[in-house]
N, C-alpha and C positions, 0 to 999 in steps of 0.2 A: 671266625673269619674276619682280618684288619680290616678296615676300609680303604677302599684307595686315596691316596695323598691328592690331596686338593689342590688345585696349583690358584695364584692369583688370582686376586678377584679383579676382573673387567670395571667393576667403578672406581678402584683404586689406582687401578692402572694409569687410567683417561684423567682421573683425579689428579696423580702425581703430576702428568704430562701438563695436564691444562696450570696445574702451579710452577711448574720447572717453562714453560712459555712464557707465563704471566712474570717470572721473580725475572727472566733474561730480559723482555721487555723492558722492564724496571728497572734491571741493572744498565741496560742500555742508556736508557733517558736519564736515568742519574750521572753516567759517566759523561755525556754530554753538555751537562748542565755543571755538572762539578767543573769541565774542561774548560767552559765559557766562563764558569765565577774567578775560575783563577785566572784564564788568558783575560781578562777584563781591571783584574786586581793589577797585573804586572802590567796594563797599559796605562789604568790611571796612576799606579806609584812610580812608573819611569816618565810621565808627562810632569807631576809635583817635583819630580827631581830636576828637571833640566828646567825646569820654569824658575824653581827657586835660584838654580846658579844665575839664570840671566840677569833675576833680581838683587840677588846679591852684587852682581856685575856693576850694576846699572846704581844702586846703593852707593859702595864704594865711589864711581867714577863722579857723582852727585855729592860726596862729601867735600868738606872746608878741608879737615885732616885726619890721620888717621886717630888722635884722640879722642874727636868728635864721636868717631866710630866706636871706641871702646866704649863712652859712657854712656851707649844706649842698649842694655843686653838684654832685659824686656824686649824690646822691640823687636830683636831677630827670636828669643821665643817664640813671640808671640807669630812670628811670621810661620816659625816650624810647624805650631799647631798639638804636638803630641811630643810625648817624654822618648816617643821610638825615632828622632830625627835626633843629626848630628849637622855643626856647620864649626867649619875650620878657616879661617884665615892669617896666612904666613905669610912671612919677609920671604925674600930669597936667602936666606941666611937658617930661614928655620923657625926665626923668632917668631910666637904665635899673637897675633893683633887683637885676635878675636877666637874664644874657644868654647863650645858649646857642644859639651860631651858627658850629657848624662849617667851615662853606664860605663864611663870610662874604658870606654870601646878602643882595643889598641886595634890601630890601623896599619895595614902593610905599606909597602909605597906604592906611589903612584905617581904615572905621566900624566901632567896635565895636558890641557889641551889646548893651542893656540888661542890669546888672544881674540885676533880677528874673525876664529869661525866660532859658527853656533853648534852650540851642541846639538851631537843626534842620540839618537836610544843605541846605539853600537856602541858608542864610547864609556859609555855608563858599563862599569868592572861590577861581574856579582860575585856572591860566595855563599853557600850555604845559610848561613845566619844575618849576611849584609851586601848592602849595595851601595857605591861609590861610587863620585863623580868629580872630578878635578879640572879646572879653569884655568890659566892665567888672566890676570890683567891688571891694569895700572890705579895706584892713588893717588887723592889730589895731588901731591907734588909729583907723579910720574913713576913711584915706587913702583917694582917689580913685585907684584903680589900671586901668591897663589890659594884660592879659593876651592875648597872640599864640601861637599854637602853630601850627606848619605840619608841611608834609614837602616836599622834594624829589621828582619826580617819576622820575627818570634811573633809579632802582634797576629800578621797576613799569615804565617803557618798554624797557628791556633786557630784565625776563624777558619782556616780548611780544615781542618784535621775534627772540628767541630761538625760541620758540614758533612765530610766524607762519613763522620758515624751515623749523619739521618740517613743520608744516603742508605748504608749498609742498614741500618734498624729499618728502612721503609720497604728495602726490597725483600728484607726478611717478612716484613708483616704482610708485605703482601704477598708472597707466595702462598703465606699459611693462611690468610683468608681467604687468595683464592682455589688453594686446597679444599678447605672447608667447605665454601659454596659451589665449585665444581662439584664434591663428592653429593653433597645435598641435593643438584639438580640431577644428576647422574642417576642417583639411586629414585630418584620421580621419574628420570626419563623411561630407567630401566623397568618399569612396573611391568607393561604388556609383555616383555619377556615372560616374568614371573608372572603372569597372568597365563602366558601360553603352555609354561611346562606345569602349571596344575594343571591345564585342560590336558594337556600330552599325557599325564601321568593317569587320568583318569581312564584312558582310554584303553579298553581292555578287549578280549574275542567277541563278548556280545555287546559291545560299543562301537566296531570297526566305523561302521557309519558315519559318526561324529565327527565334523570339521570344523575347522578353524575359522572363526568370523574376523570378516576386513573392517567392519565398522570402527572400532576401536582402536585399532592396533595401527601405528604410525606408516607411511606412505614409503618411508625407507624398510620396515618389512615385509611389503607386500608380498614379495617375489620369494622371498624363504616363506612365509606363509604360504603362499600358492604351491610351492613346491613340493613341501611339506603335506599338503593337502592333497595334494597328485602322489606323493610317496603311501599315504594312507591310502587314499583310492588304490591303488595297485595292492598294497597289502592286505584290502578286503577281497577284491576281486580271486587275487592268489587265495586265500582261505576260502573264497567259496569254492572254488576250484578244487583246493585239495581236498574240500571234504565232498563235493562230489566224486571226487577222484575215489576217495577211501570207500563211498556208499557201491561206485559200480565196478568197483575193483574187488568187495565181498560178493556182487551179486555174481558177478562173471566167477567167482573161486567156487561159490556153492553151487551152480549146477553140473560140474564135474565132483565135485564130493559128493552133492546126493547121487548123483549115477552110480558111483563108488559104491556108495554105503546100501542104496536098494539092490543093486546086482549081487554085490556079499551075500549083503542079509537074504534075501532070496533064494542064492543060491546053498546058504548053509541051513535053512529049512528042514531040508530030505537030501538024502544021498544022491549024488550025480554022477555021469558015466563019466570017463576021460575025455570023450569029445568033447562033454559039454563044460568040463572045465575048460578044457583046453577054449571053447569057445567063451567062456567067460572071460579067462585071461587076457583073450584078443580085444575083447571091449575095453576092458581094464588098461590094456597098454594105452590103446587111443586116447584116453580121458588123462592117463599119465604125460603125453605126447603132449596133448595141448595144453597141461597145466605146464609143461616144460618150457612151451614156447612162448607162453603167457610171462614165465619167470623170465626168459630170457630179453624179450622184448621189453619188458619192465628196465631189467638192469641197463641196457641199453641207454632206453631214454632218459634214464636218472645220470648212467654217466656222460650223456650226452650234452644233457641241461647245465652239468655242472661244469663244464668242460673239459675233463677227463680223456675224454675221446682224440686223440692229436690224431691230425690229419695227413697221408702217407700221399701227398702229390705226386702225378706221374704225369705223360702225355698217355693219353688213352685214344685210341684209333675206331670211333664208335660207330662203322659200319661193321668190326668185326665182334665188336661187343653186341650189337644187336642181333647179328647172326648165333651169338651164344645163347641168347634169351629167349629166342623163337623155337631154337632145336628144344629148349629145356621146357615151353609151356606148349613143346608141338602137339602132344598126345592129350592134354586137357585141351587143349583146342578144336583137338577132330570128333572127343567125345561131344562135344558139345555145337559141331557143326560149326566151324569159324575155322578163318585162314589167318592168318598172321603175317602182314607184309612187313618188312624192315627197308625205310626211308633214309636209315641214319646215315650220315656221311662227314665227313670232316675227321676233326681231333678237339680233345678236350683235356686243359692241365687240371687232373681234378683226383683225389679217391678214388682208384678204380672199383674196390669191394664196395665200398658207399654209396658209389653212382649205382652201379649193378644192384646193390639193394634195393636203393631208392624204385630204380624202372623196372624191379622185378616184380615188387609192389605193386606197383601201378599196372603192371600188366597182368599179377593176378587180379586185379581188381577187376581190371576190363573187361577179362576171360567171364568173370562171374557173372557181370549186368550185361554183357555186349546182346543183341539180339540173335538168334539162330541162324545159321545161315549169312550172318555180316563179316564185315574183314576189320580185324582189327590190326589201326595201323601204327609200328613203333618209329617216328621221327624226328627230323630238326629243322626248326626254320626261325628267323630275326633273333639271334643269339639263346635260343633254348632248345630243352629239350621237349616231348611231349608223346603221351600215349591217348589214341583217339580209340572208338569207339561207337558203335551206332545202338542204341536201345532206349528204354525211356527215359528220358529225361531227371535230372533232377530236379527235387521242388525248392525257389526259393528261402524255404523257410531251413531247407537243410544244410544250404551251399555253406553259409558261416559256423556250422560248426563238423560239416566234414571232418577234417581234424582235430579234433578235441578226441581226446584219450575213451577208450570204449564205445565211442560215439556209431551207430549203425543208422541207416537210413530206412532197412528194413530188418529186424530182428531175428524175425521169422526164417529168413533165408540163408541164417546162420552157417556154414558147412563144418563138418568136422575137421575138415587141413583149412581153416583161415585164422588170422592172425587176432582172432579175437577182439575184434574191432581197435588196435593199433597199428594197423600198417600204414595210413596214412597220418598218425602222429608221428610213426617213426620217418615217414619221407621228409615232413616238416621240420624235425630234428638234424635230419640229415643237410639239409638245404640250410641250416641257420649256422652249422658248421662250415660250410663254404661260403658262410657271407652271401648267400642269396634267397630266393624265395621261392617257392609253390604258390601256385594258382589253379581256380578250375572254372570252365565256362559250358553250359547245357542250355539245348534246346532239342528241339525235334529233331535234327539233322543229328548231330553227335554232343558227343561228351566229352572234353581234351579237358586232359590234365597237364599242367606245362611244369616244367623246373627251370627257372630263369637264375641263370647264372652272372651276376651281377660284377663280380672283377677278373674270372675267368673264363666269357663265354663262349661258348662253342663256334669254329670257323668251320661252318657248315656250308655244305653246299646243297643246288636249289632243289629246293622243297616246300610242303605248304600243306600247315594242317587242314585236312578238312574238316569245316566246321568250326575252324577258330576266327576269333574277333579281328 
């Protein structure tokens, strides 16, 4: 048998994420910082630029003539500063006065710019690889001069392009370290996980008991722990359950098989007349009878539990339904000296076969403990149902588990047509189908059993169990 496919590991996940956060961060603050080295570079290379023309301006208008000018070219060098600067000055004619063009940089044309204004950073022409700035103004003798100063751009694109790779190398490294140390703290963080599914895995049918300690184990699992711990509790409880279930589910099978098996055996001893088969087969059915209804009531509550059972909603008219239940328990009733009143009144949207089981239950049940001579009464009153009862009481220590599966209060008083101590699991059953609940309250006065109908409850009219709370 393959194993099933493993899907993603949860440290890797959180890992990648906490690196793909950490590298965007990084990328961010790099892209802003790249954005500010370059908007910073173009503010000081187009201040150098317009500052130079002013100077060169102010050179020119400060010369004797313009030969003076030519034989000092050191000096405007030295003024440019770097092999990436250019400076041009022309006659109006073209003739070049002054040329200072390292890279032999050919230039497009250009408008200069007035005389009389100063230059701003708008006028300054760029292009890819350069950046251009053109003057007019006057030489000592009044010449119409025109002044160019530029830069090459190749120097300013190399330190970005240098930059931009830290940029991209830092954001790279820092993803994968903080990869690397996400996944490291991750995998420490994740311990009490893998602390809890050994302790989970350990925990077997004669461990159900074993729960999960909070000491260790961090403040954000508390509640799946707790949970967890609640899901085990229910799942010991439910096992002890079903194996008492299984212990009084054999005890309840074997004394209608040994009846079986002694009345046989007994009776195939010695030869017996017809009657008396005939009278053993009569027992024989009965012990058949009740192992039937044993079977049946079983299947019941299994598919009931499972939910299996759909529910056939009607409106049910339960003064006429308790008039049906009275006629049907009237002759157990008179055997045993008891009147049977029917209080019921209103309508109910409910199961009719279900209800009718439910309070047939209960009214056998009644018929069995009621005291001689009492009336037992079937009603409804503040949205329920209810069958009352006058006889002894029950003992607190019973009332909780009334309903639990075989459960009898007195054993002894077994009858051969009773439900084998499930009719009132099967009311409980019945009642968790309709989304409501059973209850039961005893004292000297009576014994009511209620069916409280929680999203369909009966619009009954006035009535009033006696002896209820």
């Amino acid at each position: 048998m393959s194993e099933p496919a493993r899907g993603p590991s949860l440290a890797w996940r959180l890992a990648t994420a906490f690196a793909l956060v950490c590298a965007l961060v990084l990328g961010v603050a790099g892209i802003f910082l790249y954005r500010s080295l370059e908007s910073e570079l173009i503010y000081r290379d187009d201040q150098a630029l317009l500052g130079r023309l002013e100077q060169v301006r102010a050179l020119i208008q400060d010369s004797d003539s313009l030969d003076a000018l030519q034989q000092r070219p050191r000096l405007y060098q030295n003024m440019l500063a770097n092999q990436e600067s250019l400076l041009l000055v022309n006659r109006a004619d073209g003739t070049p006065v002054i040329t200072i063009n390292p890279w032999q940089q050919a230039l497009p044309p250009l408008t200069p710019i007035a005389e009389q204004r100063s230059a701003q950073a708008s006028d300054i022409q760029r292009w890819p690889t350069l950046m251009l700035l053109a003057g007019a103004t006057q030489g000592p003798r009044g010449e119409a001069l025109t002044v160019v100063v530029g830069k090459r751009l190749a120097e300013r694109e190399a330190m970005l392009a240098s930059y931009r790779l830290r940029v991209y190398l830092a954001v790279g490294l820092g993803g994968l370290l903080a990869f690397a140390l996400g996944l490291l703290l991750l995998r420490r963080a994740l311990w009490p996980l893998r602390h809890m599914t050994e302790t989970v895995a350990g925990i077997d049918l004669r461990s159900l008991g074993r729960r999960l300690q909070l000491q260790a184990i961090p403040r954000e699992l508390h509640e799946p722990v707790q949970a967890l711990n609640g899901m085990l509790a229910r799942l010991d409880e439910s096992f002890q359950r079903l194996s008492q279930f299984s212990a009084d589910l054999a005890h309840e099978i074997r004394t209608p098989l040994h009846n079986l098996l002694g009345s046989n055996g007994l009776a195939l001893n010695q030869p017996r007349s017809s009657a008396e088969y005939q009278e053993l087969l009569a027992s024989n059915l009965e012990e058949f009878e009740r192992l039937n209804r044993m079977v049946e009531n079983l299947l019941f509550l299994a598919r009931a539990d499972h939910g299996e059972r759909l529910l056939n909603r009607q409106l049910i008219e339960l003064h006429d339904l308790g008039e049906d239940l009275c006629a049907y328990f009237e002759a157990l009733a008179e055997d045993r000296g008891l009147q049977l009143q029917n209080q019921l009144q209103g309508s109910l949207h409910a199961d009719l076969q279900l209800v009718q089981r439910a309070l047939a239950n209960l009214l056998a049940n009644a018929v069995r403990h009621a005291a001689a001579g009492s009336t037992v009464i079937l009603g409804a009153a503040r949205g329920r149902l209810f069958v009352s009862n006058e006889g002894e009481p029950i003992g607190a220590a019973h009332v909780g588990k009334l309903f639990d599966r075989f459960y009898r209060v007195d054993p002894s008083r077994a009858a051969p047509g009773d439900s084998g101590g499930l009719g009132l699991a099967i009311v409980r059953s019945i009642m968790h189908l309709h989304g409501g609940t059973v209850d039961v309250s005893s004292d000297e006065h009576a014994t009511v059993f209620s069916l409280v109908f929680d999203t369909d409850a009966p619009r009954s009219g006035p009535g009033r169990a006696p002896g209820a709370a």
